[in-house]
N, CA, C and O atoms as a DFTB+ gen file, in Angstrom:
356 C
 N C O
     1  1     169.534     149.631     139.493
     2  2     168.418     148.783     139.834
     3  2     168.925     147.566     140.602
     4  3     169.926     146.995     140.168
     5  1     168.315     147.113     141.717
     6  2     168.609     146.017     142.110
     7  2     167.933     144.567     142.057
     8  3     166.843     144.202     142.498
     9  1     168.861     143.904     141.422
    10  2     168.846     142.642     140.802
    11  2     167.525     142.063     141.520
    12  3     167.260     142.546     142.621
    13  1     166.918     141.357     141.148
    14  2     165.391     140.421     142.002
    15  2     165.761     139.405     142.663
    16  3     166.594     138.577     142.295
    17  1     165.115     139.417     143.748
    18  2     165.484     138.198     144.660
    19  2     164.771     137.088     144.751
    20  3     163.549     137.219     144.816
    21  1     165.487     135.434     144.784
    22  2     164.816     134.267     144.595
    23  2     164.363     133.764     145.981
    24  3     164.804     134.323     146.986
    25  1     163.417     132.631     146.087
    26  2     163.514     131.954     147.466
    27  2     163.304     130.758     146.407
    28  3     162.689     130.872     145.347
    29  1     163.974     129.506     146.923
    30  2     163.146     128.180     146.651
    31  2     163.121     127.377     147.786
    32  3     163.873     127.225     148.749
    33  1     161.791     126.780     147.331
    34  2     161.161     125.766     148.445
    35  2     161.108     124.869     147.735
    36  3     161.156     124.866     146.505
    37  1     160.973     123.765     148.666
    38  2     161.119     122.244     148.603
    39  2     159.545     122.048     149.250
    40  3     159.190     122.400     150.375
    41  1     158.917     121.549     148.467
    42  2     157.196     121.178     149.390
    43  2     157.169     119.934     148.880
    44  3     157.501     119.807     147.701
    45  1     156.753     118.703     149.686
    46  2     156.202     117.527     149.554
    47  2     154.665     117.542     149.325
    48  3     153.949     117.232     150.277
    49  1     154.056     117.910     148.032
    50  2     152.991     117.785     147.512
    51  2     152.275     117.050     148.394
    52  3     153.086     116.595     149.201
    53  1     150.686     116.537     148.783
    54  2     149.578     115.611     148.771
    55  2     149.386     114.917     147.603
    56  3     149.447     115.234     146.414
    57  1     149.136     113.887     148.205
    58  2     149.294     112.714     147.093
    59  2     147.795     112.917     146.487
    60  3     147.789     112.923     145.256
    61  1     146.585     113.076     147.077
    62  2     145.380     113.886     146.183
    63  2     146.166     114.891     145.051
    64  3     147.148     115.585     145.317
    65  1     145.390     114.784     143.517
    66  2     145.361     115.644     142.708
    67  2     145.068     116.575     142.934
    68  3     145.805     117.556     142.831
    69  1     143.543     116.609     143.436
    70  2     143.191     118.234     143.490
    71  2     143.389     118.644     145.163
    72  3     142.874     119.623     145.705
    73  1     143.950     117.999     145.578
    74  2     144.521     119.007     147.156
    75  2     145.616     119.458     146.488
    76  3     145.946     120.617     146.738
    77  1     146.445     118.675     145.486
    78  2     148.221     119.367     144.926
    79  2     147.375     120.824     144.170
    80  3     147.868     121.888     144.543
    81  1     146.686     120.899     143.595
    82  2     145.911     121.920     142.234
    83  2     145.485     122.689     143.661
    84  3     146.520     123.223     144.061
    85  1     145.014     122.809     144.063
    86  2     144.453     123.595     145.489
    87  2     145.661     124.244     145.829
    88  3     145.788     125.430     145.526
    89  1     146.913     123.412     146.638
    90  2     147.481     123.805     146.980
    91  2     148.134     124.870     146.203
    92  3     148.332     125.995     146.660
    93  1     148.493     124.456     144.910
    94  2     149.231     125.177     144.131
    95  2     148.705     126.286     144.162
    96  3     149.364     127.131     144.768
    97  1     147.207     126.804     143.487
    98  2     146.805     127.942     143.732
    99  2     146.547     128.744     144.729
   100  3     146.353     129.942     144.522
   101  1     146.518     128.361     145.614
   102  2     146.833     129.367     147.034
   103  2     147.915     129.630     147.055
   104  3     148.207     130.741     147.498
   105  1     149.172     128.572     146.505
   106  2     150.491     129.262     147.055
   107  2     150.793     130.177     146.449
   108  3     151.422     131.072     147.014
   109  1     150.319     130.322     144.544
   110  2     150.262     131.356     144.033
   111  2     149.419     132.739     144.140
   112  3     149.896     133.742     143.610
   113  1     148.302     132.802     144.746
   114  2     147.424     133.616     144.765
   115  2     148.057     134.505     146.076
   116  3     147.939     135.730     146.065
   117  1     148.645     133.901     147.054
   118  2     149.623     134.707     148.158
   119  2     151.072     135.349     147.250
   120  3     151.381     136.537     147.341
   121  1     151.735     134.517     146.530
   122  2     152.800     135.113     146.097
   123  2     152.234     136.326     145.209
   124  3     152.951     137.325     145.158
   125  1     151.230     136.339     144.627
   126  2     150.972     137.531     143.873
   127  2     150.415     138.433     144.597
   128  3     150.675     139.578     144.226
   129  1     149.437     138.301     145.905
   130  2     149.174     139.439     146.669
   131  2     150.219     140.339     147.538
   132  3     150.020     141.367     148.185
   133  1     151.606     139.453     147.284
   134  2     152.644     140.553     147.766
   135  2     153.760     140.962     147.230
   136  3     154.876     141.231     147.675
   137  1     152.928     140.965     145.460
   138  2     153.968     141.534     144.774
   139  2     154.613     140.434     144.055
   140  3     155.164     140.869     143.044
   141  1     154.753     139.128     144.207
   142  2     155.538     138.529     144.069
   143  2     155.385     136.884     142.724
   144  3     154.948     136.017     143.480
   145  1     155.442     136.625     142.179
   146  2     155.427     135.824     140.805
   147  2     156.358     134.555     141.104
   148  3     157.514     134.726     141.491
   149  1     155.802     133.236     140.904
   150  2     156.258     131.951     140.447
   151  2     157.113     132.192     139.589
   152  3     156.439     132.555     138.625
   153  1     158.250     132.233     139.275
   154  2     159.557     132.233     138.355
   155  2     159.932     130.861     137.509
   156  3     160.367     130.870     136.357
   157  1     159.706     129.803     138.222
   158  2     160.036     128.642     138.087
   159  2     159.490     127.759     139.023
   160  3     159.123     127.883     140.192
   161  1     159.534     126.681     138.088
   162  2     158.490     125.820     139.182
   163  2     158.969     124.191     138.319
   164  3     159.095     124.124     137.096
   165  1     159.220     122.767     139.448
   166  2     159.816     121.575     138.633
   167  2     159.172     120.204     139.176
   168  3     159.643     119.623     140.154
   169  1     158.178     119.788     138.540
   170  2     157.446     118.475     139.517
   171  2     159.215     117.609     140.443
   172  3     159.170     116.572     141.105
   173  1     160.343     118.324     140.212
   174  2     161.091     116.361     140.811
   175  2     161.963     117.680     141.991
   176  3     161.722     118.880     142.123
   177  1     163.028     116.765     142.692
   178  2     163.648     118.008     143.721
   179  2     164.671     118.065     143.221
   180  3     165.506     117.162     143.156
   181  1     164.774     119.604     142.616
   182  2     165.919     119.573     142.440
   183  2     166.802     120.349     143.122
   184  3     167.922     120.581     142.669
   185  1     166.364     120.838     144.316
   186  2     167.272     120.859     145.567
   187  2     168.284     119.983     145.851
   188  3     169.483     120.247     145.932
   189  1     167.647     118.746     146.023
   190  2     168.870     117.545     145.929
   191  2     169.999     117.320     145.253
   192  3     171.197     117.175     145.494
   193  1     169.172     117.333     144.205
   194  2     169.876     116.776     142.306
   195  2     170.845     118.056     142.326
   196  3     171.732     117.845     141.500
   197  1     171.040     119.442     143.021
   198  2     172.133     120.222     143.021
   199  2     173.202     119.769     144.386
   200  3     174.430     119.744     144.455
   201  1     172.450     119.536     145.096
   202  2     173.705     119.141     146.202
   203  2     174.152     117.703     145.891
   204  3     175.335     117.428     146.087
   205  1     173.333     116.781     145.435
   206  2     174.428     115.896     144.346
   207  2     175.723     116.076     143.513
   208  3     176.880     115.672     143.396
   209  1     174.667     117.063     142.935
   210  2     176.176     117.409     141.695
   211  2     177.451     118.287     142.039
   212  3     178.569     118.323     141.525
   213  1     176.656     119.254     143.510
   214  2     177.273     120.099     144.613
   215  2     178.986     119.124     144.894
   216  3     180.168     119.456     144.808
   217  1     178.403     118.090     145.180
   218  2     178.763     116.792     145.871
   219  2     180.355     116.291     145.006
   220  3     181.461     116.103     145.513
   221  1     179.895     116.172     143.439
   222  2     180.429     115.984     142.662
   223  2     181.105     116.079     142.013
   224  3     181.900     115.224     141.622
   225  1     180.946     117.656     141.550
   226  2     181.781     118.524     140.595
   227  2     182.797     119.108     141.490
   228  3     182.599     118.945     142.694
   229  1     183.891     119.782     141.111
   230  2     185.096     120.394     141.588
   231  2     184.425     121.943     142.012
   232  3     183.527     122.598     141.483
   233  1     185.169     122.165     143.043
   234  2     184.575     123.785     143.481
   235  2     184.918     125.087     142.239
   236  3     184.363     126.168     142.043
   237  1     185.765     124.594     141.738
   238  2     185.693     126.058     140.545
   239  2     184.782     125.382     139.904
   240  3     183.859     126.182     140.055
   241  1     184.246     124.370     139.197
   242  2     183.060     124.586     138.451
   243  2     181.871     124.741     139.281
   244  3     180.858     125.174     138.731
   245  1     181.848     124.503     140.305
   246  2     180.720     124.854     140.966
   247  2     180.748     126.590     141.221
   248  3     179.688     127.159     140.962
   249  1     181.735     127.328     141.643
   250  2     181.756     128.830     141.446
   251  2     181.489     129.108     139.885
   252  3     180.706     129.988     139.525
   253  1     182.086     128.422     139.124
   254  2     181.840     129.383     137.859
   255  2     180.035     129.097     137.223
   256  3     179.546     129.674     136.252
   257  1     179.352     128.089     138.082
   258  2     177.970     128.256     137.570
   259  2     177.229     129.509     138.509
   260  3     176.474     130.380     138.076
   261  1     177.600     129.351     139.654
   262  2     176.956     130.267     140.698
   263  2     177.353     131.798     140.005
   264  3     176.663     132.796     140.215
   265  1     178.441     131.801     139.244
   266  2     178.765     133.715     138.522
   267  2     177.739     133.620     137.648
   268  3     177.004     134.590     137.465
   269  1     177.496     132.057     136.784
   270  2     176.710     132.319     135.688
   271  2     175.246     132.538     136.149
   272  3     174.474     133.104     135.375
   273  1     174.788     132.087     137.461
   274  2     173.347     132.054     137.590
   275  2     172.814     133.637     138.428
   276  3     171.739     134.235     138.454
   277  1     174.348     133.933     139.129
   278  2     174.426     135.738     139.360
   279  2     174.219     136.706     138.343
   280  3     173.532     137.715     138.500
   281  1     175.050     136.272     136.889
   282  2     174.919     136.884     135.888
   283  2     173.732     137.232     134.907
   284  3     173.488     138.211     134.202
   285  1     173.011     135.875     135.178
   286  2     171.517     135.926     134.977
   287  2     170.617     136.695     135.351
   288  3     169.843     137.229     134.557
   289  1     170.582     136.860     136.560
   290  2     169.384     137.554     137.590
   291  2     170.023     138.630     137.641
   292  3     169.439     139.414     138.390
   293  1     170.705     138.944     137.320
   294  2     171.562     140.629     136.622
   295  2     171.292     141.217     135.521
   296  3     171.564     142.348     135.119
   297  1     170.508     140.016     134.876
   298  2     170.318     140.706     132.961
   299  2     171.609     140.542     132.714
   300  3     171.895     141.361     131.840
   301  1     172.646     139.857     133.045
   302  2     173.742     139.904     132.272
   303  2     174.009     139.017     130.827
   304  3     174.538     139.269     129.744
   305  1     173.474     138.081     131.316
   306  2     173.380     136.681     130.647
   307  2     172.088     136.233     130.586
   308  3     171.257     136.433     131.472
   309  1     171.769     135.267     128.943
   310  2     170.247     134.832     129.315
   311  2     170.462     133.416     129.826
   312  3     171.594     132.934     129.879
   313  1     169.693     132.944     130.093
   314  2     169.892     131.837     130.642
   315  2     169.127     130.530     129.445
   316  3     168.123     130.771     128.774
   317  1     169.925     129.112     129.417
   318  2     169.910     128.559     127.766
   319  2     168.691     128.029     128.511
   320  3     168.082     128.683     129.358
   321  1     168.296     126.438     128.017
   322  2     167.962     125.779     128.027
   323  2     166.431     125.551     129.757
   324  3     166.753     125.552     130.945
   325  1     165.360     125.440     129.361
   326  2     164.321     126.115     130.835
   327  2     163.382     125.066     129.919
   328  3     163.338     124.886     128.702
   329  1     162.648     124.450     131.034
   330  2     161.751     123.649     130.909
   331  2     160.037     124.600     131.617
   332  3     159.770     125.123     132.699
   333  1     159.501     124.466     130.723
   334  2     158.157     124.943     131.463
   335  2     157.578     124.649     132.818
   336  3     157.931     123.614     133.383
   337  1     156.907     125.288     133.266
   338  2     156.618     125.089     134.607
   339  2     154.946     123.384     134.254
   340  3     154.157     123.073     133.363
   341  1     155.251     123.003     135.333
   342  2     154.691     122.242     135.118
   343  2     153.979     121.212     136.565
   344  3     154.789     120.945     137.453
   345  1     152.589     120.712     136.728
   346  2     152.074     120.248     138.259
   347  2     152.245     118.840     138.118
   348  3     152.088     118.147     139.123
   349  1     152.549     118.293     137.006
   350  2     152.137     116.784     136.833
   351  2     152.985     115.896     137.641
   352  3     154.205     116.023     137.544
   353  1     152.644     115.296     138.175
   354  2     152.991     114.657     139.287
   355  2     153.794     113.080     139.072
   356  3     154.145     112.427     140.054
């Protein structure tokens, strides 16, 4: 079987509530018409907050998380600690 594939995006919300609640549900209502499911989802960027720590940490610990987050999306490993998905702004 081959492992599932991620995309993440970085979107700068509307500062309206219900244009963000709008938005959100369209972006979901497309990801599910092609098959495809919200996995995770984090009101802050943490796109950044990884190329920070990218920034930071030594390259073997940065390889040995990237085996662990391969190992994951493999069923190899579960993955600890996951915060609920969440819109609050």
């Amino acid at each position: 079987m081959t492992p599932p594939t991620y995309i993440t995006l970085l979107i700068k919300q509307p500062e309206d509530p219900r244009a963000r609640q709008l938005m959100h549900d369209q972006i979901t209502h497309v990801i599910g018409l092609y098959g495809g499911n919200v996995a995770g989802m984090s009101p802050e960027d943490e796109m950044t907050l990884c190329e920070l720590l990218q920034e930071r940490l030594p390259d073997h610990e940065i390889n040995d998380v990237r085996q662990q987050v391969s190992a994951i999306h493999t069923g190899q490993r579960r993955h600890g600690r996951r915060r609920p998905a969440s819109l609050e702004a």
